[in-house]
DRENRO-904233 format. One record per atom (N, C-alpha, C, CB): x, y, z; residue in three letters. Coordinates in steps of 0.1 Angstrom, whole numbers, padded with zeros to 4 digits, always signed. Atoms other than C-alpha are relative to their C-alpha. Glycine has a CB too. Layout:
BEGIN
XYZALA;...
This chain:
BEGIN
-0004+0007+0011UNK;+0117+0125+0129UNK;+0015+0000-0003UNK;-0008+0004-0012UNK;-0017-0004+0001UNK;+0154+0138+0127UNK;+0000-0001-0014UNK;+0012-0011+0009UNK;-0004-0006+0011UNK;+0172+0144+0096UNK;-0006-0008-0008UNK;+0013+0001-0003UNK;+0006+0014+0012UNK;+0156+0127+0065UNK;+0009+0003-0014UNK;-0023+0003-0005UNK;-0011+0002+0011UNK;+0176+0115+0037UNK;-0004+0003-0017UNK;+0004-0016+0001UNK;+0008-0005+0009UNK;+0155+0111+0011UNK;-0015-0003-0001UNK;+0005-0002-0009UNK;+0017+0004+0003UNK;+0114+0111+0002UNK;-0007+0001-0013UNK;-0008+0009+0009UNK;+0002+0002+0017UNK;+0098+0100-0027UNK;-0020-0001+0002UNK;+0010-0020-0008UNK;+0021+0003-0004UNK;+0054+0104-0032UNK;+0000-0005-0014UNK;-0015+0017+0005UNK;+0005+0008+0007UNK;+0036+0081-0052UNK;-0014+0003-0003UNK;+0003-0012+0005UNK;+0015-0003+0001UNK;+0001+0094-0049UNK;-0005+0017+0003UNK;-0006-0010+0011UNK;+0008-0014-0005UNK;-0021+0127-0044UNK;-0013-0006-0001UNK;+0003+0016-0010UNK;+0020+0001-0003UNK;-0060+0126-0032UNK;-0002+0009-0010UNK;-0009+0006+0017UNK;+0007-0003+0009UNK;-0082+0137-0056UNK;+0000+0016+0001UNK;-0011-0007+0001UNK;+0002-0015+0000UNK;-0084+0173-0041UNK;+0013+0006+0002UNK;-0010+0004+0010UNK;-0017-0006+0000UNK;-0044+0179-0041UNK;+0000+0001+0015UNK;+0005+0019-0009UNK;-0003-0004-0018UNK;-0048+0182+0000UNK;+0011-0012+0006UNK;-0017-0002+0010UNK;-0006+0013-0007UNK;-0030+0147+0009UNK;+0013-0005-0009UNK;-0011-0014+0001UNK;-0011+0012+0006UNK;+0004+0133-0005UNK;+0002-0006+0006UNK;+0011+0000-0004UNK;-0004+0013-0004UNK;+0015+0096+0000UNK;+0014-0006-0005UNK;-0010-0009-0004UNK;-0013+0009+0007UNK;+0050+0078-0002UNK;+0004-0001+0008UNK;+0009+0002-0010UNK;-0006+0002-0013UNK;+0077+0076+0020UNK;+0015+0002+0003UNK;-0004-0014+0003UNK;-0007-0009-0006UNK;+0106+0086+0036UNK;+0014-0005+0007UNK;-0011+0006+0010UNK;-0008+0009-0010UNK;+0140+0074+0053UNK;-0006+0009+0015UNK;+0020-0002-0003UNK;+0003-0002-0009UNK;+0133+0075+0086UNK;+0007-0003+0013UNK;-0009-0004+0000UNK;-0014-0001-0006UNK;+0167+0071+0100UNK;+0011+0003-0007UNK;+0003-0010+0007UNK;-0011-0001+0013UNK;+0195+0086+0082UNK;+0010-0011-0001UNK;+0008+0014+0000UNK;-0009+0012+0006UNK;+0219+0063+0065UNK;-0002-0014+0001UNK;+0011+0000+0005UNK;+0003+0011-0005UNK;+0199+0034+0075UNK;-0006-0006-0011UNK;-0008+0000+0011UNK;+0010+0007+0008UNK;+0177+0031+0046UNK;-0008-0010+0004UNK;+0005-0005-0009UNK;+0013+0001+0000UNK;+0148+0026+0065UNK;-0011+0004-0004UNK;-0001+0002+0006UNK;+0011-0011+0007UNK;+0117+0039+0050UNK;-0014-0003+0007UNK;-0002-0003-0018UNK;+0014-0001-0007UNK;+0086+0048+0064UNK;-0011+0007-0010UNK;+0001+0011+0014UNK;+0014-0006+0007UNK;+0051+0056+0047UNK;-0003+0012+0007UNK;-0012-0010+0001UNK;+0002-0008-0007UNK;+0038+0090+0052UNK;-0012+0008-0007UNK;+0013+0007+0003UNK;+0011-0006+0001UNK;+0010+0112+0051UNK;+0009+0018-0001UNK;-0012-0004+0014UNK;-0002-0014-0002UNK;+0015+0153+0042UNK;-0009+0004-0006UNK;+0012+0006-0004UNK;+0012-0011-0005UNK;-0009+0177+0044UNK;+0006+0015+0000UNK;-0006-0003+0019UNK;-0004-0010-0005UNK;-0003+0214+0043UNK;-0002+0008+0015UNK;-0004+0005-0008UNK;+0003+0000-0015UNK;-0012+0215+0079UNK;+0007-0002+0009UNK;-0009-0007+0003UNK;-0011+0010-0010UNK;+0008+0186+0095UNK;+0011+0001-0005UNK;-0002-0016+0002UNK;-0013+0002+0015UNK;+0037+0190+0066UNK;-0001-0016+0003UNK;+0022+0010+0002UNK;-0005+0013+0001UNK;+0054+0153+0068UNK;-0004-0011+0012UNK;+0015+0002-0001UNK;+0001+0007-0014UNK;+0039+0128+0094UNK;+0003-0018-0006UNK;-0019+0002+0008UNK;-0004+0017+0004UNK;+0053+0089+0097UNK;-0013-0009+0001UNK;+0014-0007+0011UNK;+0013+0006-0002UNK;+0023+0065+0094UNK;+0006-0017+0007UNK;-0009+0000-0018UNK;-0004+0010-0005UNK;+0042+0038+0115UNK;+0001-0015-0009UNK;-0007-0001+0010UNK;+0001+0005+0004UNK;+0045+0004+0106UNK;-0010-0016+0007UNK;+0011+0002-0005UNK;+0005+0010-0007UNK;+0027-0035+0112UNK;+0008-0006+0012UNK;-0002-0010-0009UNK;-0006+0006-0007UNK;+0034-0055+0135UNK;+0011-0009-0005UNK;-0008-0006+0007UNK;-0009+0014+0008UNK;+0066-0080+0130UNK;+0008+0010-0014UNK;-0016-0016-0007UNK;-0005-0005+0015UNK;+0082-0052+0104UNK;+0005+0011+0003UNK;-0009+0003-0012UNK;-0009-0016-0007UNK;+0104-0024+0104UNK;-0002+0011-0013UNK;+0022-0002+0003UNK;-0003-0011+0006UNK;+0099-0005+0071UNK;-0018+0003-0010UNK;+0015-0003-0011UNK;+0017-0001+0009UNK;+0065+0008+0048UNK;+0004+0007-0005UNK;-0016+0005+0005UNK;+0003-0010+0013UNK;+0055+0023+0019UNK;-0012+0006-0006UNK;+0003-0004-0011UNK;+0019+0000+0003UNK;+0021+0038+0011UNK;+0000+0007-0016UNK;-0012+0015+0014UNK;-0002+0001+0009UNK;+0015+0039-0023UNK;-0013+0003-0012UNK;+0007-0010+0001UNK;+0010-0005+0005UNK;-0022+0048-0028UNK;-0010+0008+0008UNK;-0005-0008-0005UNK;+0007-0007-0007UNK;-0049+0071-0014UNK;-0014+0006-0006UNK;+0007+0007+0004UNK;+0013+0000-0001UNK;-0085+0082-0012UNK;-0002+0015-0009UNK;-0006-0003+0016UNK;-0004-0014+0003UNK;-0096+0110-0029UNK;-0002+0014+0012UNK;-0010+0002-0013UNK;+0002-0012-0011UNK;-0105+0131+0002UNK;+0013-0004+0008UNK;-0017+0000+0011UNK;-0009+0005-0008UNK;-0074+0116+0018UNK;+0001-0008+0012UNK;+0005+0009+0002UNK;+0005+0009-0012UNK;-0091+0093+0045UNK;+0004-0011+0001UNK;-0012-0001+0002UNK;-0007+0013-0005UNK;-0077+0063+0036UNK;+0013-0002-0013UNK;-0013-0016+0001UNK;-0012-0002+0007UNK;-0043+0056+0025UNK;+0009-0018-0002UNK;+0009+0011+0011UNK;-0004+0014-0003UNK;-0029+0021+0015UNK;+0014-0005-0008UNK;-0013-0011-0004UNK;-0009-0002+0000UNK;+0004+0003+0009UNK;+0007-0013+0004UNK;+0001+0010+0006UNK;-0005+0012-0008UNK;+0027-0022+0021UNK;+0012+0005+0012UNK;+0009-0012-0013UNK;-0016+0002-0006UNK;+0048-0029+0053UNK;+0007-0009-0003UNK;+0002-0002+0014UNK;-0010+0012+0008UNK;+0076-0052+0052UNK;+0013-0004+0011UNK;+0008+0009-0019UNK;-0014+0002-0004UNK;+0105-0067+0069UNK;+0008-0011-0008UNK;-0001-0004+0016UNK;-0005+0010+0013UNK;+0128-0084+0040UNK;+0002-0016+0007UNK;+0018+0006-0008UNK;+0005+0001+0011UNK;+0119-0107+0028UNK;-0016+0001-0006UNK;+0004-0008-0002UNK;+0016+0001-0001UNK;+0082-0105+0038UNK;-0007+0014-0001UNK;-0005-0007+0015UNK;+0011-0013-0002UNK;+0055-0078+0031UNK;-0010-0002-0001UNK;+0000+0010-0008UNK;+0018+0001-0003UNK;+0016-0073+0037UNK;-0002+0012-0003UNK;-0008-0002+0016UNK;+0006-0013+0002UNK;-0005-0049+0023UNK;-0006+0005+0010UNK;-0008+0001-0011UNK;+0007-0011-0010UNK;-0019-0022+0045UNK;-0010+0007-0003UNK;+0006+0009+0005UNK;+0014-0008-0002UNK;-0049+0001+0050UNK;+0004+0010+0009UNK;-0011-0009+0006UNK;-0002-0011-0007UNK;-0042+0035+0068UNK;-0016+0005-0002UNK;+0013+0011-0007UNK;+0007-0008-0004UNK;-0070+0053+0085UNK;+0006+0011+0009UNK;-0010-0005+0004UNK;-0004-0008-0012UNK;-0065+0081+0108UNK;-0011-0001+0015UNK;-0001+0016-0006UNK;+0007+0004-0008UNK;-0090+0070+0131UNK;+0007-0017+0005UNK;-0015+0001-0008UNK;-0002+0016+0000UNK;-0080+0032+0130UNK;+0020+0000+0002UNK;-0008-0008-0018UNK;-0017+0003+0006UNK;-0038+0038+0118UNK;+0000-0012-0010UNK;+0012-0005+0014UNK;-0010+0005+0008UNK;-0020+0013+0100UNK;-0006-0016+0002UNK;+0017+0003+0006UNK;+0009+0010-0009UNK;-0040-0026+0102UNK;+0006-0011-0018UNK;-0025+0008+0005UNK;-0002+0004+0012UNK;-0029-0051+0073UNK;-0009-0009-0009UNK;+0010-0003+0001UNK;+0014+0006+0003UNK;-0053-0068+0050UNK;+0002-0012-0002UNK;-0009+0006-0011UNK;+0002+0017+0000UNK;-0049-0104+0056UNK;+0006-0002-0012UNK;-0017-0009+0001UNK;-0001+0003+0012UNK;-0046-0125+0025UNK;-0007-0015-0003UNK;+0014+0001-0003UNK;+0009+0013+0005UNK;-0060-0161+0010UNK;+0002-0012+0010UNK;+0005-0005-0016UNK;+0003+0007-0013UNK;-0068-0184+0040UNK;+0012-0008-0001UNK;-0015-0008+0001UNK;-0007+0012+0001UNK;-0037-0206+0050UNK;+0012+0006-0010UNK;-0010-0013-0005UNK;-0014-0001+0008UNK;-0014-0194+0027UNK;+0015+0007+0003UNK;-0004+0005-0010UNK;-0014-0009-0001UNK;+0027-0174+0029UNK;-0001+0000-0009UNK;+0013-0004+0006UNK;-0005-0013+0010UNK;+0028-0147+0009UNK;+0001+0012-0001UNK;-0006+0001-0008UNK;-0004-0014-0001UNK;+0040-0115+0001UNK;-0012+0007-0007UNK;+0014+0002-0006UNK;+0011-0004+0007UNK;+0013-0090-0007UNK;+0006+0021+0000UNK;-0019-0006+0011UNK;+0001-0021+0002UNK;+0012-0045-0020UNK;-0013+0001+0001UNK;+0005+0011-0019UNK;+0009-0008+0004UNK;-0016-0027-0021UNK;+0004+0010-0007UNK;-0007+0004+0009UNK;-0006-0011+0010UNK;-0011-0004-0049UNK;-0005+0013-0004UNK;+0001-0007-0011UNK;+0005-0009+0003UNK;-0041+0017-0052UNK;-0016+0001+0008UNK;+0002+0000-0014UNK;+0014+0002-0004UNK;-0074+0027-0039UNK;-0007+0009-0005UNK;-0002-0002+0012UNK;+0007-0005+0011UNK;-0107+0038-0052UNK;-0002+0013+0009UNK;-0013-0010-0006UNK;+0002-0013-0004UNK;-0123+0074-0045UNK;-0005+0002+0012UNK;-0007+0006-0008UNK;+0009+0001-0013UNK;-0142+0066-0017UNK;+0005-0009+0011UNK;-0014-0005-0004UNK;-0006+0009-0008UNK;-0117+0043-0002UNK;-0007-0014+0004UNK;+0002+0007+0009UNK;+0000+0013-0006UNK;-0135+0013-0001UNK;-0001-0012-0005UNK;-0007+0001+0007UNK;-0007+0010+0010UNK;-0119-0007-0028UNK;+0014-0001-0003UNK;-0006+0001-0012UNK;-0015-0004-0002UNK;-0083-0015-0026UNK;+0002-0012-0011UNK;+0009-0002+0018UNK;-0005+0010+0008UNK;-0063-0032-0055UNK;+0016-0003+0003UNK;-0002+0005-0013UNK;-0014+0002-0003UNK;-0026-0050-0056UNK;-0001-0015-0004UNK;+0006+0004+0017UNK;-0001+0020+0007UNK;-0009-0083-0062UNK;+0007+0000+0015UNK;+0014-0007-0020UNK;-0007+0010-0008UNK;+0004-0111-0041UNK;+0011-0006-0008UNK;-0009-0011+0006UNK;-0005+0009+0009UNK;+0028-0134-0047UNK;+0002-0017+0010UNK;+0017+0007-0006UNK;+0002+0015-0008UNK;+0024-0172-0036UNK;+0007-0011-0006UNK;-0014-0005+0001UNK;-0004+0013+0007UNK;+0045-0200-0041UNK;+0007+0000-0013UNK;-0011-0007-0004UNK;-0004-0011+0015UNK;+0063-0175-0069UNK;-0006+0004-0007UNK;+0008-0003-0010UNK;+0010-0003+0010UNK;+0030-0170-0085UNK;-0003+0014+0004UNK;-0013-0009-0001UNK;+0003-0012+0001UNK;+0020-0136-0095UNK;-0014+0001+0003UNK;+0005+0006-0012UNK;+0009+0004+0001UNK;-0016-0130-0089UNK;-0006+0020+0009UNK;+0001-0018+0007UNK;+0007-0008-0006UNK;-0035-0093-0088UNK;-0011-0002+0011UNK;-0004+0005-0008UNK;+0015+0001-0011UNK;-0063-0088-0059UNK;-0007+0012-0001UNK;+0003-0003+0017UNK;+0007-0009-0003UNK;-0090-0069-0050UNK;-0006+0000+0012UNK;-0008+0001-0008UNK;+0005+0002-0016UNK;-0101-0061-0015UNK;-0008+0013+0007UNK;+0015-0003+0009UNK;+0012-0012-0003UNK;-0134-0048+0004UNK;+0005-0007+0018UNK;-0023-0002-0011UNK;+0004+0000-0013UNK;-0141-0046+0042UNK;-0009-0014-0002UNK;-0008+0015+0005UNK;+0009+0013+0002UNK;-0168-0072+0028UNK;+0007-0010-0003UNK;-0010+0001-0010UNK;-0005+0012+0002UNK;-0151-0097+0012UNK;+0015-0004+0004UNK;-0001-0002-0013UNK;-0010-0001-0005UNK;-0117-0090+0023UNK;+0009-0005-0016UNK;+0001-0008+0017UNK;-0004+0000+0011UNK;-0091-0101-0003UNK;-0004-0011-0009UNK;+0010+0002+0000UNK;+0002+0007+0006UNK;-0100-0118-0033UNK;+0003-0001-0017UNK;-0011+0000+0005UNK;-0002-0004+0011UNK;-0084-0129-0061UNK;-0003-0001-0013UNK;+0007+0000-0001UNK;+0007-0006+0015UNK;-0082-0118-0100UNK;+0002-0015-0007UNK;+0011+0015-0009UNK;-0007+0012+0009UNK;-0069-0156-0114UNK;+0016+0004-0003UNK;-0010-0003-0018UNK;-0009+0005+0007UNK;-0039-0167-0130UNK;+0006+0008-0008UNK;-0004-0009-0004UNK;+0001-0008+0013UNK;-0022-0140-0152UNK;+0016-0005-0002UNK;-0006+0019+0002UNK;-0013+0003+0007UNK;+0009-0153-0169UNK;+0010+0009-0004UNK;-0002-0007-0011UNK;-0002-0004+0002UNK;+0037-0138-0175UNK;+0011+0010+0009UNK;-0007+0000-0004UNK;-0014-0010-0013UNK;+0059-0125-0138UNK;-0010+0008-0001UNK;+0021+0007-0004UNK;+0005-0017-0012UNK;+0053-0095-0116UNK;-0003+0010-0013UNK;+0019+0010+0012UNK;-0003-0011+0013UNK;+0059-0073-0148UNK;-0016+0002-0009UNK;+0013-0009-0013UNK;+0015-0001+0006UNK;+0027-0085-0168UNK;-0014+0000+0010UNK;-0002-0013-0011UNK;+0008-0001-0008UNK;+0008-0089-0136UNK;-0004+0016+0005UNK;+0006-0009+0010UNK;-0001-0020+0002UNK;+0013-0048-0128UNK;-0007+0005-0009UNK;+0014+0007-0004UNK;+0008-0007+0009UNK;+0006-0042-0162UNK;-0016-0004-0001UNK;+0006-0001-0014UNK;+0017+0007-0003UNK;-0031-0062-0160UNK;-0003+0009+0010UNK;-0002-0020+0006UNK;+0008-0005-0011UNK;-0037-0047-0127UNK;-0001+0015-0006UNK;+0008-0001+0015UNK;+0005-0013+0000UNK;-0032-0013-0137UNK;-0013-0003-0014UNK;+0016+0013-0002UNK;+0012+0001+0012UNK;-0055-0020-0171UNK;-0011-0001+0002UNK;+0000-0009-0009UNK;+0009+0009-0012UNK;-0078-0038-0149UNK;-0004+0011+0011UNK;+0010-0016+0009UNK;+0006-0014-0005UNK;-0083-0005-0124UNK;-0009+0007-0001UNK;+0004+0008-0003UNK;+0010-0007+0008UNK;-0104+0015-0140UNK;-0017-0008+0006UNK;+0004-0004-0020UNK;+0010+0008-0004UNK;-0133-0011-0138UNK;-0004-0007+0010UNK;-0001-0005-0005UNK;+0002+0001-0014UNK;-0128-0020-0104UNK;-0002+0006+0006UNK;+0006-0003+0006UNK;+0004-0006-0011UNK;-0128+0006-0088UNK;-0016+0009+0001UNK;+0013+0008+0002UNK;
């Protein structure tokens, strides 16, 4: 990994074993890489999609099995899905469309992921299963700002 600049976590699994966030991953480059630590592995990079050079992982499971997030190469990002079995895989988005998408959080068992898009400049939380893949919340007025705040309010009962 060579020198790291700076690293910032956004999440802990339910049983304190897993932190998530991310990391430069070339000094002075301000690159950033998503990462997994463990008291085991300490700091590991969780790579990124295809077509992108930087990530951020930004939620996780409570046993620490799945870890989710966005890559990104500016101006574009996709939310992701980290397994350790599987790696790094991103979760599509609404058939046909260009947009930028986070994943922001996921549920205990990992197999409900929440986050917004944005399409066409619209703000627009989601929810996303293996089953339905993503699908979204409606219309919430208001920019990125009130969209965040809905989603996180909105949490709770999703997951």
């Amino acid at each position: 990994m060579g020198q790291i600049q700076q690293r910032r976590a956004f999440s802990v699994s339910g049983d304190g074993a897993v932190i998530v966030g991310f990391f430069d991953s070339e000094l002075y480059t301000y690159k950033v890489e998503a990462f997994r630590w463990t008291e085991s592995d300490g700091m590991v990079g969780l790579n990124f999609l295809q077509n992108t050079d930087q990530s951020s992982a930004s939620g996780v499971s409570g046993d620490g099995s799945v870890i989710v997030g966005r890559s990104y190469h500016w101006p574009i990002s996709q939310a992701f899905i980290w397994t350790e079995s599987d790696g790094m895989a991103g979760l599509g988005g609404p058939s046909g469309a260009s947009f930028d998408s986070v994943a922001l959080a996921v549920s205990a068992d990992g197999s409900a992921i929440v986050g917004l898009w944005v399409e066409n400049s619209r703000n627009e939380a989601f929810r996303w299963t293996a089953e339905n893949g993503m699908v979204g919340l409606g219309d919430l007025d208001g920019g990125f700002f009130r969209v965040l705040l809905q989603l996180l309010l909105l949490m709770d009962p999703l997951l």
